[in-house]
MMTF fields as JSON, N, C-alpha, C and O atoms, coordinates in Angstrom:
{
  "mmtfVersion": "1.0.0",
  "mmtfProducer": "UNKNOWN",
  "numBonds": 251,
  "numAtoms": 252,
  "numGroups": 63,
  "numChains": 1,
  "numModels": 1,
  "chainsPerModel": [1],
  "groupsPerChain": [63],
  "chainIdList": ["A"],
  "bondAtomList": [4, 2, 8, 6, 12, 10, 16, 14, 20, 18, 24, 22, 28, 26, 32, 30, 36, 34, 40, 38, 44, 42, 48, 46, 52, 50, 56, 54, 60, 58, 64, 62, 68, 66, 72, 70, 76, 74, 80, 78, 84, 82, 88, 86, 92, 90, 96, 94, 100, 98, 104, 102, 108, 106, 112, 110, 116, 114, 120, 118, 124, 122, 128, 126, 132, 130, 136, 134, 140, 138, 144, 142, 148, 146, 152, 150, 156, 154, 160, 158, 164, 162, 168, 166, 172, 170, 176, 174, 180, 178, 184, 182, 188, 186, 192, 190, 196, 194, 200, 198, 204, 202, 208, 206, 212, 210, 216, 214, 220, 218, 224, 222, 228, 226, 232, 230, 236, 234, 240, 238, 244, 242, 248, 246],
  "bondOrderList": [1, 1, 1, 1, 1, 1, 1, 1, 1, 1, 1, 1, 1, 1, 1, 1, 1, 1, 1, 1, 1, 1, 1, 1, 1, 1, 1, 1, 1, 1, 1, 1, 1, 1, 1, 1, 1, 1, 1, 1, 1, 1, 1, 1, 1, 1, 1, 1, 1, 1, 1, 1, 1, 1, 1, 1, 1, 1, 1, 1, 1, 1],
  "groupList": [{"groupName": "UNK", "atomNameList": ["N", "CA", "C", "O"], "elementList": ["N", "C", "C", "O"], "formalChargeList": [0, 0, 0, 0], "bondAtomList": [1, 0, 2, 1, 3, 2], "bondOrderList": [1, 1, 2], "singleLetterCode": "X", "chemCompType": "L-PEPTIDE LINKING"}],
  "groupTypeList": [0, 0, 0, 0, 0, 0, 0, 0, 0, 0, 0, 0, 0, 0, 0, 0, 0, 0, 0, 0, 0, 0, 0, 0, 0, 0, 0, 0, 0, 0, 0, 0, 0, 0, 0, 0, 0, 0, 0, 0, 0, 0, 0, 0, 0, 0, 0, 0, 0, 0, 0, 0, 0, 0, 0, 0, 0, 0, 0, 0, 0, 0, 0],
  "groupIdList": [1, 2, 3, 4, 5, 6, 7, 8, 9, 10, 11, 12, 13, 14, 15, 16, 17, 18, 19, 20, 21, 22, 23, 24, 25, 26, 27, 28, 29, 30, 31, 32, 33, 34, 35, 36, 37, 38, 39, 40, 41, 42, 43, 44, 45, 46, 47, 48, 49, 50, 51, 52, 53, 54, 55, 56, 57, 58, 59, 60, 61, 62, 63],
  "secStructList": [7, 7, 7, 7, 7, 7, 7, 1, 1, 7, 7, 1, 2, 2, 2, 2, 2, 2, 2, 2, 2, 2, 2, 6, 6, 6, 6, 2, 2, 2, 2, 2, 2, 2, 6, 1, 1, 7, 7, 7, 2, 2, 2, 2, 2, 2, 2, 2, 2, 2, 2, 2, 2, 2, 2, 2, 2, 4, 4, 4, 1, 7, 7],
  "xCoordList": [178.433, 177.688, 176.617, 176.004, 176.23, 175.728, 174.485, 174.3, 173.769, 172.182, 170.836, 170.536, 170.149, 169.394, 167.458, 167.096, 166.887, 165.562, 164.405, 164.023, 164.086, 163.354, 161.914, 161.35, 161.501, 159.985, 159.417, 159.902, 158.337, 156.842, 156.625, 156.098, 157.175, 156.602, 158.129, 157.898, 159.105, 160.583, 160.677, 159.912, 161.424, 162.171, 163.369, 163.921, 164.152, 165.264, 166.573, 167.59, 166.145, 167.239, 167.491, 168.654, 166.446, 166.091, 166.702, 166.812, 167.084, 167.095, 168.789, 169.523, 169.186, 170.668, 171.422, 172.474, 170.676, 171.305, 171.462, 172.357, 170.306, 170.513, 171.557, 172.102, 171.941, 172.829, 173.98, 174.93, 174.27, 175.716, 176.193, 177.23, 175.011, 175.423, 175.442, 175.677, 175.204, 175.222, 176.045, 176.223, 176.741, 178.377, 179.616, 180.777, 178.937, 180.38, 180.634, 181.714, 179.491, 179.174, 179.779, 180.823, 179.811, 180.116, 181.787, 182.376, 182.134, 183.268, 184.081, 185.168, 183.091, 183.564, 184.646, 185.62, 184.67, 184.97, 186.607, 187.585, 186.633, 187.976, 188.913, 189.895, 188.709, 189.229, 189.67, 190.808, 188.547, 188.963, 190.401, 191.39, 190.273, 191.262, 192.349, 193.47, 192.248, 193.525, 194.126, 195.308, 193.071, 193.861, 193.654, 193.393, 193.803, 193.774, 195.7, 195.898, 196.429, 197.663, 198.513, 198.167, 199.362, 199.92, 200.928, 201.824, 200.417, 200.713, 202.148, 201.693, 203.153, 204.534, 203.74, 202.778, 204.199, 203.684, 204.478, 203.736, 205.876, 206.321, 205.483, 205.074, 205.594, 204.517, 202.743, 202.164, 202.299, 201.106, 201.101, 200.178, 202.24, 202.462, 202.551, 201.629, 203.39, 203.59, 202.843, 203.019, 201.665, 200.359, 199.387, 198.997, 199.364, 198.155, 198.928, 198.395, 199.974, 201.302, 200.611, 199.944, 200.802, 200.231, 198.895, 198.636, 198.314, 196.637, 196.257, 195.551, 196.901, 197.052, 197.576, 196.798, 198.665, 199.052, 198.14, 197.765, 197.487, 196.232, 195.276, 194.758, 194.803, 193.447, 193.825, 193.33, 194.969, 195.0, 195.375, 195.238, 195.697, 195.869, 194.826, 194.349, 193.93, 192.295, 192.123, 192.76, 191.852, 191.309, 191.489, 190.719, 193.261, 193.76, 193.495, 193.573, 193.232, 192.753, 191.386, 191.147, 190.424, 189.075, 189.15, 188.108, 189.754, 190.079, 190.68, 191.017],
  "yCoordList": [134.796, 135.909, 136.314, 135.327, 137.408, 138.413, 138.908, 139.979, 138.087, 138.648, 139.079, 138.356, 140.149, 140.594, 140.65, 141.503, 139.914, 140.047, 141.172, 141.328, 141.698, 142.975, 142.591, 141.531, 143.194, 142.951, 143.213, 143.608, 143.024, 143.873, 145.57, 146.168, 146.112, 147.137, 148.175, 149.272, 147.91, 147.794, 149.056, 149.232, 150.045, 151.095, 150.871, 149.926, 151.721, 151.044, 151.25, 150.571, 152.39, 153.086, 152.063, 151.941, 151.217, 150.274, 148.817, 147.838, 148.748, 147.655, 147.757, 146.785, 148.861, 149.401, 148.944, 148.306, 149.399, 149.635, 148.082, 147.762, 147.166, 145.846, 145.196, 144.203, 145.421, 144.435, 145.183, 144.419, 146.484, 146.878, 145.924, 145.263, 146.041, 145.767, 144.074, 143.34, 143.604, 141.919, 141.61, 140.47, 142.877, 142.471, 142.827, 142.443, 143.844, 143.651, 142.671, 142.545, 142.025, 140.814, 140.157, 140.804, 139.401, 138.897, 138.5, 137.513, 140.313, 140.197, 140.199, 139.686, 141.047, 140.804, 141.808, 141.32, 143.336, 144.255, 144.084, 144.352, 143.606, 143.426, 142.295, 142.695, 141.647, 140.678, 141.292, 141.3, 141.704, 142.454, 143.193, 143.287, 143.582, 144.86, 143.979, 144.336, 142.909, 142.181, 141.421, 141.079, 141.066, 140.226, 141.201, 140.862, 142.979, 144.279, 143.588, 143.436, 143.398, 143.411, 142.006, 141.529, 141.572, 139.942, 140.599, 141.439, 139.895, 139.374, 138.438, 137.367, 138.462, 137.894, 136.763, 137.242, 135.235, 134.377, 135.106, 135.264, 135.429, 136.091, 137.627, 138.141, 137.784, 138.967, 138.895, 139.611, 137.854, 137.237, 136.595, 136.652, 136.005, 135.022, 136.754, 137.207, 137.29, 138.533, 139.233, 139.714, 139.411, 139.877, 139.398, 139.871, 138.022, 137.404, 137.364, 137.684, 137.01, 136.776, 138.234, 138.361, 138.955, 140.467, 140.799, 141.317, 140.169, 139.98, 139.438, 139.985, 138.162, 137.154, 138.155, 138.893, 138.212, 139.093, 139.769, 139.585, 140.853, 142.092, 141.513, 142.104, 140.329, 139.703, 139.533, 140.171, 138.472, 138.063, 139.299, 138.991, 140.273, 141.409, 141.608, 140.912, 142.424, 142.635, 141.536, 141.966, 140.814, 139.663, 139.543, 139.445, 139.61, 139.549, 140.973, 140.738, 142.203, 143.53, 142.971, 142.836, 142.6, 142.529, 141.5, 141.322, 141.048, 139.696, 140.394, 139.764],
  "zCoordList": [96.269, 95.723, 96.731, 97.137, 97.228, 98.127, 97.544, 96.965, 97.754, 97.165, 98.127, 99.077, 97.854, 98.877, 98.067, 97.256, 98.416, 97.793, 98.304, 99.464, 97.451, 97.457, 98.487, 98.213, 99.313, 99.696, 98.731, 97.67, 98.987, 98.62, 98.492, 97.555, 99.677, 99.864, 100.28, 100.787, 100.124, 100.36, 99.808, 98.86, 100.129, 99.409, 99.113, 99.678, 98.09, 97.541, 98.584, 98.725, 99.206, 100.226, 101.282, 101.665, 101.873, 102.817, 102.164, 102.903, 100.751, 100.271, 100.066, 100.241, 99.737, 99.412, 100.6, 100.55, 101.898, 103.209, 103.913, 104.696, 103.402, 104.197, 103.023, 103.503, 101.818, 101.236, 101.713, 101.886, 102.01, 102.228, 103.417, 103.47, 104.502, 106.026, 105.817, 106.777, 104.623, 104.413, 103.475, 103.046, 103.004, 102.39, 103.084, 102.942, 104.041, 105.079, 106.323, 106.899, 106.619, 107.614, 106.477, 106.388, 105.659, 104.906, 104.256, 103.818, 104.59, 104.574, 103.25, 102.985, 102.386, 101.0, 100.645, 100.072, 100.911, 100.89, 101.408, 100.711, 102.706, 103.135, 102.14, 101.515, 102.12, 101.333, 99.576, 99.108, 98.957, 97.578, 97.971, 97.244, 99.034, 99.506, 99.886, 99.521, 100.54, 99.992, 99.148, 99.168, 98.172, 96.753, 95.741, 94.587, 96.267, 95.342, 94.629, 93.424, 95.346, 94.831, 95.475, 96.556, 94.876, 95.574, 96.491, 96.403, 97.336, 98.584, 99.205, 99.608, 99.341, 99.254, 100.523, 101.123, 100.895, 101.322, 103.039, 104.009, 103.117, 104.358, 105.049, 106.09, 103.871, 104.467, 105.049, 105.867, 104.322, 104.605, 106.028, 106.84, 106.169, 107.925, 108.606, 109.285, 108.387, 109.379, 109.951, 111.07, 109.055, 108.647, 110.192, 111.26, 109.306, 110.501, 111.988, 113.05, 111.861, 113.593, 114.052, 115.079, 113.414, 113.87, 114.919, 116.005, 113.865, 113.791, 115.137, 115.983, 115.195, 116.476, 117.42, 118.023, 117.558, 118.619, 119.076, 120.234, 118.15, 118.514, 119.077, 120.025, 118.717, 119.331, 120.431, 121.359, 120.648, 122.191, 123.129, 124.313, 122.985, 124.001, 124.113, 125.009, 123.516, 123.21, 124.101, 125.063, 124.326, 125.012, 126.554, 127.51, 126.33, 127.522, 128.664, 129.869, 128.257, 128.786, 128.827, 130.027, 128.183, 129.008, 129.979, 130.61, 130.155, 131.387, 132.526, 133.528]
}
């Protein structure tokens, strides 16, 4: 659970804006979006094999 404590002197706009940017560091948002609907366990491996793949190119081009 993702909780953000108010200052003192805090506006709400200022208070809105640091819990958004500390629920997507967080990583909450993405995830809902994937247990929105089930997930087949082959399609889930395919998924991340994917994922993997993308990183290590990414990686391998800044090298």
């Amino acid at each position: 659970m993702t909780n953000v404590v108010a200052g003192s002197n805090e506006s709400f706009e200022s208070l809105l804006k640091r819990f958004t940017r500390k629920v997507q560091q967080d990583g909450i948002l993405s995830e809902v979006r994937h247990r929105e609907y089930f997930e087949k366990p082959s399609v889930k491996r395919k998924r991340k094999a994917a994922a993997k793949r993308r990183k290590s190119a990414r990686t391998q081009r800044k090298r």
